[in-house]
N, C-alpha and C positions, 0 to 999 in steps of 0.2 A: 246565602246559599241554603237551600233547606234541605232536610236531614235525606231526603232522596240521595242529593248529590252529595252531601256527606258520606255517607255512606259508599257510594260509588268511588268519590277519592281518595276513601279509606282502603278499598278492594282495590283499585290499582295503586298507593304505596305499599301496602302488600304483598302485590303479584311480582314491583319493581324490586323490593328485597331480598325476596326470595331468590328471583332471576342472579341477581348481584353475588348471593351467596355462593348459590351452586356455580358460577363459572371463576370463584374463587378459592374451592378447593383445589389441594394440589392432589394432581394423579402422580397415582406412587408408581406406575406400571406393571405390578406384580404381575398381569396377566400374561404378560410377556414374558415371565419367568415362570409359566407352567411347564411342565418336562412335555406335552405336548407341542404348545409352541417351539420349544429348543430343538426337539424334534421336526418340527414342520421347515423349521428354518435351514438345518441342517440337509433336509430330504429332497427339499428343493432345489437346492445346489445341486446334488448328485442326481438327480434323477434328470434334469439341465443335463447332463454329457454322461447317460446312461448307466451309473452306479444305484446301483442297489441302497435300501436304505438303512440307513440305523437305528439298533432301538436302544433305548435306555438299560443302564444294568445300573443297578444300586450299589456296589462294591466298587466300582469305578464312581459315580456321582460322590461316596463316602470319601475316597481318596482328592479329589478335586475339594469338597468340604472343607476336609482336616486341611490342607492345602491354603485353601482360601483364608481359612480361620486362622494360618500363621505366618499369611499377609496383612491382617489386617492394622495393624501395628505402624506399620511404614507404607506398605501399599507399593513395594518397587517390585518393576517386573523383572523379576528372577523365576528363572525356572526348578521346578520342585528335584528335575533331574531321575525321576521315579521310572517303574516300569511301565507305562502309557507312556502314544501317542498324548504333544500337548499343546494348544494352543494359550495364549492369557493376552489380556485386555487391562488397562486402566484406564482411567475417565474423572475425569477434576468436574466434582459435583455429585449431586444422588440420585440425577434422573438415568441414567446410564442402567438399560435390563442384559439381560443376557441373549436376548434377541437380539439388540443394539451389537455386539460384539461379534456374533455372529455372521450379522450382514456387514459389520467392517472387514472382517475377514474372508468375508465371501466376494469384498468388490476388489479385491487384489485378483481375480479370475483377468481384469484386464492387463496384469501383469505379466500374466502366465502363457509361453509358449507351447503350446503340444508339440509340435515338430522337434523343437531342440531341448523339451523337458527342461526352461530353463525358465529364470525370472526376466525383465525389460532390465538392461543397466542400471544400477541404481535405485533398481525398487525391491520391495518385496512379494513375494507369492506365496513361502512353504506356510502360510496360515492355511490358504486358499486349498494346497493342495490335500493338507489333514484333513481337511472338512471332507473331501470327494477323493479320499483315498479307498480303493476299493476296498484293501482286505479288513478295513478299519470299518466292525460290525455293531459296536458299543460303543454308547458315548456318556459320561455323566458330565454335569457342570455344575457351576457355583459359583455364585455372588458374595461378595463382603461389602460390606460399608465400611471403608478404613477409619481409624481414628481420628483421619483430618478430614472427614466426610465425601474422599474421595472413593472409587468404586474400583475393586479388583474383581475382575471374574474369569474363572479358567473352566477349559472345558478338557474333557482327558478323553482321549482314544483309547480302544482294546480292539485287535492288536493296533500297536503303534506303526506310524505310516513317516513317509518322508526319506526312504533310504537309497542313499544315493546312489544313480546310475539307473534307477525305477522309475517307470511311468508310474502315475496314480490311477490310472486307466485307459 
């Protein structure tokens, strides 16, 4: 082989390592846990069956935080029982974003009946309908990584939505 092609099969084990590397990092998904995205995913829904959309407030995101950060220990869904609207997620692993919980909670919309305001037998909806509660104008959220590297994340309403006998819209 002379040093042409040496060269040449130096430049592609090279090109072949590099390739190898890059489709070996892990995506952490962060991007999906920008307050825009959370928003986008949120906005989507409700603009879907005509509600207005939400924008982030930091005073509510802080309380879902503290929140998050005193699940992260056990990671069981309990509710914080606070003054928000609330929805919460967990997820066994750490690829789980906040968008991810979002759209779990937005695909219970096939649960949900408008006519009779009500969930399918046996399923759930009131996630589905916090998210596209009308008067529910702020939303903050937050992720934990719990200590067994499982994923808690809650999102908090202001005002809080879900009261019974009420359409969401």
């Amino acid at each position: 082989m002379g040093p042409c092609n040496s060269n040449l099969a130096s430049l592609y084990l090279l090109i072949f390592a590099a390739a190898m590397a890059i489709t070996m990092i892990p995506h952490s998904g962060n991007a999906q846990n920008s307050k825009q995205d959370i928003l986008n995913a949120h906005n989507s829904a409700r603009a879907a069956v005509g509600v207005g959309p939400v924008t982030w407030n930091n005073t509510v995101a802080a309380y879902a935080r503290n929140y998050a950060e005193r699940r992260r220990a056990d990671c069981r869904l309990i509710h914080s029982d606070g003054p928000y609207g609330e929805n919460i997620f967990w997820g066994s692993g750490a690829s789980f974003t906040a968008v991810d919980a979002v759209e779990d909670w937005v695909a219970e919309k096939q649960f949900y009946d408008y006519r009779s305001n009500a969930c399918a037998d046996g399923e759930q909806c009131g996630h589905y309908t916090q998210v596209v509660w009308r008067d529910s104008v702020h939303v903050g959220c937050a992720r934990a990584v719990c200590d067994n590297a499982d994923i808690f994340i809650t999102c908090n309403y202001d005002p809080p939505g879900n009261f019974e006998g009420e359409w969401p819209y």
